[in-house]
C-alpha positions in Angstrom: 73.3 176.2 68.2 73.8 173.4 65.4 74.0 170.4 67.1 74.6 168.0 63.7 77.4 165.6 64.2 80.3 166.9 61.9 80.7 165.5 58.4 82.9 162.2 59.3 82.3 161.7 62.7 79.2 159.1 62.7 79.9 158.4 66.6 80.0 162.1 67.3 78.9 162.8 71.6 79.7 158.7 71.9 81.8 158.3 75.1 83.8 154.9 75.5 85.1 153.7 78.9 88.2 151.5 77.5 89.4 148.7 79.7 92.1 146.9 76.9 95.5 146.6 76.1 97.4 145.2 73.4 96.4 144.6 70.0 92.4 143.2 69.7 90.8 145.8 72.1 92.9 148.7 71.1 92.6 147.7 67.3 88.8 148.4 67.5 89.0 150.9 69.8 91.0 152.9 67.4 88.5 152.0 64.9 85.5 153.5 67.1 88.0 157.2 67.6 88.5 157.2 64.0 84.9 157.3 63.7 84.3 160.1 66.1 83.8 158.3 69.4 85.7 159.8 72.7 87.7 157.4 73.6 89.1 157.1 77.1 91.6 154.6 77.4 92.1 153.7 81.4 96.2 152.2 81.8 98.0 151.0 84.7 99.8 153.2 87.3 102.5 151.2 86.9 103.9 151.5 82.8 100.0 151.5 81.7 99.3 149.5 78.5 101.8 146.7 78.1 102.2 147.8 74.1 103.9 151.2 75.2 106.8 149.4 76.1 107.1 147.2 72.6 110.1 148.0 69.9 111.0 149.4 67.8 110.5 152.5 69.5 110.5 157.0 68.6 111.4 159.0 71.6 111.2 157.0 74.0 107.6 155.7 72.9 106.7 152.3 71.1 105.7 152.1 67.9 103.5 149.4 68.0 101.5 151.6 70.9 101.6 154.5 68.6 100.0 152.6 65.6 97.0 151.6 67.6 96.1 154.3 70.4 95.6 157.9 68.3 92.2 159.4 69.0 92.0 158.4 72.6 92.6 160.2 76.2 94.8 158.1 78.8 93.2 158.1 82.7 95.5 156.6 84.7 93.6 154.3 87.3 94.7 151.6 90.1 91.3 149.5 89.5 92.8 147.4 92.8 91.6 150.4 95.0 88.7 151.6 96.5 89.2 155.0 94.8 90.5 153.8 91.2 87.2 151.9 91.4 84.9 154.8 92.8 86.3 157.1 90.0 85.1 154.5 87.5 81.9 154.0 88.9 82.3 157.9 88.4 82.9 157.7 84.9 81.0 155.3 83.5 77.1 157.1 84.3 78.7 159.4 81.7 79.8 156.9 78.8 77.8 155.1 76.3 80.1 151.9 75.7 82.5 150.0 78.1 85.0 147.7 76.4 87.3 145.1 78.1 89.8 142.1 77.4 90.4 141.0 80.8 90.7 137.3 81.4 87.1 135.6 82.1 86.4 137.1 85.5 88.7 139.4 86.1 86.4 141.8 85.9 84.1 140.8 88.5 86.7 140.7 90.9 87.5 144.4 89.9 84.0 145.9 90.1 83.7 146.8 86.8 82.0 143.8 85.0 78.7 144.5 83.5 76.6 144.2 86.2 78.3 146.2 88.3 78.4 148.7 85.6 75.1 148.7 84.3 73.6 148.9 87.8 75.1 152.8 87.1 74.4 152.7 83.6 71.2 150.6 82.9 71.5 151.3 79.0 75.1 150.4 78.8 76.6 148.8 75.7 79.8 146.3 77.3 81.6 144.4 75.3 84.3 141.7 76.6 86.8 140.3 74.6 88.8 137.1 75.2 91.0 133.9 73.8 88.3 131.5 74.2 85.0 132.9 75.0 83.2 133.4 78.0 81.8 130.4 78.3 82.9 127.2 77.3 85.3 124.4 78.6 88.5 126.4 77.1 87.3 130.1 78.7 90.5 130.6 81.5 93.0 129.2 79.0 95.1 132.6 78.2 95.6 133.5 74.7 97.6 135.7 72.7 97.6 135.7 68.9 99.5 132.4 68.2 97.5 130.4 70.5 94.4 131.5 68.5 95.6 130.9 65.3 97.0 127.4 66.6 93.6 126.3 68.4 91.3 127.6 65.6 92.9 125.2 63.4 94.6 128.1 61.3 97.8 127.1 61.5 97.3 123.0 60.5 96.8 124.0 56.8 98.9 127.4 56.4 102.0 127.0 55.2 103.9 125.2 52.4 103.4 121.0 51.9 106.3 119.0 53.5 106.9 122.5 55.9 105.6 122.6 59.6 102.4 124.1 60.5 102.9 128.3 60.2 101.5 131.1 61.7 99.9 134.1 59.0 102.5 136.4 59.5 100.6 139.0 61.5 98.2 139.2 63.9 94.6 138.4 62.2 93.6 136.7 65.2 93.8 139.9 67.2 92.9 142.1 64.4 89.7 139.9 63.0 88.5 140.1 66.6 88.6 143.7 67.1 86.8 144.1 63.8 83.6 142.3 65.1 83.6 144.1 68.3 83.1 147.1 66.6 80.5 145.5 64.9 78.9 144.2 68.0 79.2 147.9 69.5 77.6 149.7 66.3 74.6 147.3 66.2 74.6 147.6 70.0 74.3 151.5 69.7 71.6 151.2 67.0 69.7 149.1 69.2 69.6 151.0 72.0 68.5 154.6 69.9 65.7 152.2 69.0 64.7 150.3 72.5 66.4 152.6 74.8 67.7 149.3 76.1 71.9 148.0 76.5 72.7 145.1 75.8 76.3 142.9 77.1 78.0 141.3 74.0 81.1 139.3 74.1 83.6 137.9 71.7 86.2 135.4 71.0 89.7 135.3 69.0 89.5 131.4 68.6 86.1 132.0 67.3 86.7 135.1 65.0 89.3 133.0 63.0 86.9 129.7 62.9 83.8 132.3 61.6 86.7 133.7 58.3 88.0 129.9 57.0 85.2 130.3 55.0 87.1 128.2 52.1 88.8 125.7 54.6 85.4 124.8 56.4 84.0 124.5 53.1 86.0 121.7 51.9 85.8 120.3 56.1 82.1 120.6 56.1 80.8 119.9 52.5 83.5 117.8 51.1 84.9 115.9 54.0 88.3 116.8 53.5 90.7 117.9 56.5 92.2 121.2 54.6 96.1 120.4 53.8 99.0 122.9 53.5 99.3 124.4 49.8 101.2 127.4 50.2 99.9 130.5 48.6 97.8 128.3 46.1 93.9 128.4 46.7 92.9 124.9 47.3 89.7 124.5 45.5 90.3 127.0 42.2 93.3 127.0 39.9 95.3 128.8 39.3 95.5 130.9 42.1 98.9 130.7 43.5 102.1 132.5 43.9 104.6 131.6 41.0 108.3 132.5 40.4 109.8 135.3 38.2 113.3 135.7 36.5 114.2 138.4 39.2 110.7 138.3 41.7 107.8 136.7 42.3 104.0 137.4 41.4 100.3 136.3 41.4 98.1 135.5 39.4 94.0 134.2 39.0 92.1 132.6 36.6 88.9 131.4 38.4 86.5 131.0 35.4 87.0 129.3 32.0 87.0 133.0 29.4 89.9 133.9 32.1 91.6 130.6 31.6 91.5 130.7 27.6 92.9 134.4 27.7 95.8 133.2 30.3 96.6 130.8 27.5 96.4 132.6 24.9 98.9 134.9 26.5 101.5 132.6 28.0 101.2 131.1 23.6 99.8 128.1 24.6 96.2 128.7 23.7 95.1 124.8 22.7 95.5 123.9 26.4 92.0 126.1 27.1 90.3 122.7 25.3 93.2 120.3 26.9 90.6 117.8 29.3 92.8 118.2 32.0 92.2 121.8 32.3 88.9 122.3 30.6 87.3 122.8 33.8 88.3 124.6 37.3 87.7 121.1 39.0 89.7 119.7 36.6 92.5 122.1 36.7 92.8 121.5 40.5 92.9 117.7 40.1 95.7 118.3 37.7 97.6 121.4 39.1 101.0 120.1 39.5 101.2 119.6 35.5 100.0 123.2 34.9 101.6 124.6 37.6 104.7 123.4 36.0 103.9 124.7 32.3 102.9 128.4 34.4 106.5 128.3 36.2 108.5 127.5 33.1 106.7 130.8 31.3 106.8 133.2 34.4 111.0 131.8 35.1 111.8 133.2 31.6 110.3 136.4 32.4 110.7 139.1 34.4 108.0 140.8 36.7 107.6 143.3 35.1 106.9 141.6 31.6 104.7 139.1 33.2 102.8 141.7 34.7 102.8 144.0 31.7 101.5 140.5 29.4 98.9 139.2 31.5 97.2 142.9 32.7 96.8 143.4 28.5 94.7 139.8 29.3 92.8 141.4 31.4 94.0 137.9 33.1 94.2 138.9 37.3 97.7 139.5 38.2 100.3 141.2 41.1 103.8 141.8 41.5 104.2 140.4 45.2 105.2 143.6 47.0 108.0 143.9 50.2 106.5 146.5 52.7 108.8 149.5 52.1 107.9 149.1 48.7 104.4 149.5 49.3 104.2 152.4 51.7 106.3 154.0 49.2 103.7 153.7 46.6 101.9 156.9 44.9 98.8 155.0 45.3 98.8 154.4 49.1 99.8 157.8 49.6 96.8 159.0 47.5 94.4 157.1 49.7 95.8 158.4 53.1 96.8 154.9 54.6 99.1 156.2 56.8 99.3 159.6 58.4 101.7 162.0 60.4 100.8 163.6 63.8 102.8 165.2 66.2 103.3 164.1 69.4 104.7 165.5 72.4 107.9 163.5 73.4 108.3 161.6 70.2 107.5 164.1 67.5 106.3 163.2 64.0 105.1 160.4 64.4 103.4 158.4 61.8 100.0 156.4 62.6 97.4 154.2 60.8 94.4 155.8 59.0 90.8 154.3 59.1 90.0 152.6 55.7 86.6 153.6 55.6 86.5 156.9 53.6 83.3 159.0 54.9 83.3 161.1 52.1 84.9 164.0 54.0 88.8 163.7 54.1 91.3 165.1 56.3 89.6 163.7 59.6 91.4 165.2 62.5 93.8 162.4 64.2 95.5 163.6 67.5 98.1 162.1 68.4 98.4 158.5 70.7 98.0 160.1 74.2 101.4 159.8 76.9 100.7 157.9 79.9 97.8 159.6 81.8 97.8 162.4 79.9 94.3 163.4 80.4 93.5 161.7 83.6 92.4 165.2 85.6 90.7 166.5 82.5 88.7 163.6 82.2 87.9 163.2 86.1 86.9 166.8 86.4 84.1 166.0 83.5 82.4 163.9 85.7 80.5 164.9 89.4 81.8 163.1 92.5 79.0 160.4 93.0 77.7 158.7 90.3 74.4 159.2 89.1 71.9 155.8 88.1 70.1 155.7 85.2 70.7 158.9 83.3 69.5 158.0 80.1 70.6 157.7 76.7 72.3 160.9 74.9 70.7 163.4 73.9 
């Protein structure tokens, strides 16, 4: 019998015991299914995951849940009893990776933090994921995705000058955070086919968001500056900015001098690449309101189209700023399998997000985001009724 992993399935015979809900845990859950893992997602008796209940909704099932919970089996558990608790400690001699985003000790009180677990499983990988960490003065304050973008300092400095402080339309906090936990679980699993040893890894929304300002802390840490809101405009290279259209709006970047001279040339103004207040990037962004003001009267006269059309044949860096319909309903999106249809059992064709990461083998299965406990006695009848220390890694 073969026993290679499958072409696209990296975290083929990878069992993971998941203990979240909402967006950040489930985001990188996902992300570890799409990628082959068994994921076992463990809900509430009572409605399960808070997300299956969010609008809009498809027979009867909510969208946002759909989105973020194919490739995974639902267990429904009461982790408040003595048996929801002995079926985990079941479970988990069995899996490879236990995920949670409980509160900061929630999980103790349940019997299912990490040393409860890895007293089962000594090589366990667990992962906890919180608002604030931890550890730390801030660790019980509860978080959801505004409160991290507000305490990371995101919000001071997005949004337009003279406008209040605004939140990034979705929810990077959330999302950032679930993207390094898988991190921390694929270095985790590495490790361990290495050491044989687990490890317990944790991370933070407020500090996901701090660790991506890369730009912001820049000008915070090197220049001394406290980052102010700019809109859409980069702060330290011009221009970078969003700028108005006859009928639209659209982008555009010049963030060396050849790219500035051709923008010139192309807008007909091609002595300003030697003008002194824009002969340099530094220079441009001390003086950006004067060349903001020539780029807006060129890009008003235009439409989108035409200054898309004139500045691609620059080879000057340039995008019509796109609604969302329009861009789902773009050939090219389509082409690269962003989104997918599966069908479900209750809501029917339902449509669901692809992993970006192309393997180089296409048309990974996706099944379908599971209904509430769906597979709880198929998954309970995998594992023996007392649970067994120390197995050992996988074969």
């Amino acid at each position: 019998m073969d026993d290679k992993p499958a072409p696209g399935a990296p975290l083929q015979g990878i069992r993971v015991l998941d203990f979240t809900r909402a967006l950040s845990g489930p985001f990188c859950t996902a992300i570890l299914g799409d990628l082959g893992a068994e994921v076992i997602k463990v809900e509430r008796p009572d409605g399960g995951d808070e997300s299956r209940h969010w609008g809009p909704k498809q027979g009867g099932e909510g969208g946002y849940f759909m989105l973020l919970n194919r490739n995974k089996k639902s267990v429904v558990l009461d982790l408040k009893s003595a048996a929801g608790r002995a079926a985990i400690h079941r479970l988990v001699a069995s899996c490879h990776v236990v995920i949670e985003n409980f509160r900061p000790g929630v999980a103790g009180r349940l019997g299912i933090d990490h040393a409860a677990l890895s007293a089962i499983r000594p090589d366990l990988i667990y992962l906890s994921i919180s608002g604030f960490g931890q550890s730390g003065p801030e660790a019980q304050r509860p978080a959801y995705d505004i409160i991290s973008q507000a305490m990371s300092g995101l919000m001071s400095f997005n949004g337009s000058a003279g406008s209040p402080p605004t939140r990034v339309g979705e929810s990077i906090g959330d999302v950032s955070t679930g993207l390094y936990a898988v991190i921390g679980i694929l270095s985790g699993l590495l490790e361990r086919q290495r050491t044989g040893h687990g490890r317990y890894m944790e991370v933070a929304m407020v500090d996901s968001l701090v660790s991506m300002m890369v730009t912001a802390l820049a000008d915070t840490v090197y220049g001394g500056n406290t980052p102010r809101r700019v809109g859409s405009r980069n702060p330290i290279s011009t221009p970078s900015d969003c700028f108005p259209t006859a009928d639209s709006h659209i982008v555009m970047a010049a963030a060396n001098q050849p790219m500035f001279a051709r923008l010139m040339a192309a807008i007909g103004r091609p002595e300003l690449a030697d003008d002194s207040r824009f002969s340099t990037d530094h220079a441009r962004t001390e003086n950006e309101p004067a060349l903001r003001a020539i780029l807006t009267a060129w890009t008003t006269a235009r439409t989108t189209r035409d200054v898309v059309d004139c500045l691609q044949s620059a080879s000057v860096p340039v995008a019509p700023v796109k609604t969302l319909p329009e861009v789902l309903a773009n050939p090219h999106f389509a082409a690269r399998g962003v989104l997918r249809s599966v069908h479900h059992p209750t809501a029917g064709e339902v449509t669901v997000l692809q992993h970006p990461l192309h393997l180089g083998e296409e048309n990974r299965p996706v099944t379908p985001p599971p209904s509430l406990g769906q597979h709880t006695a198929e998954v309970l009848a995998s594992v023996p009724d007392t649970a067994t220390p120390n197995p050992g890694p996988p074969d």
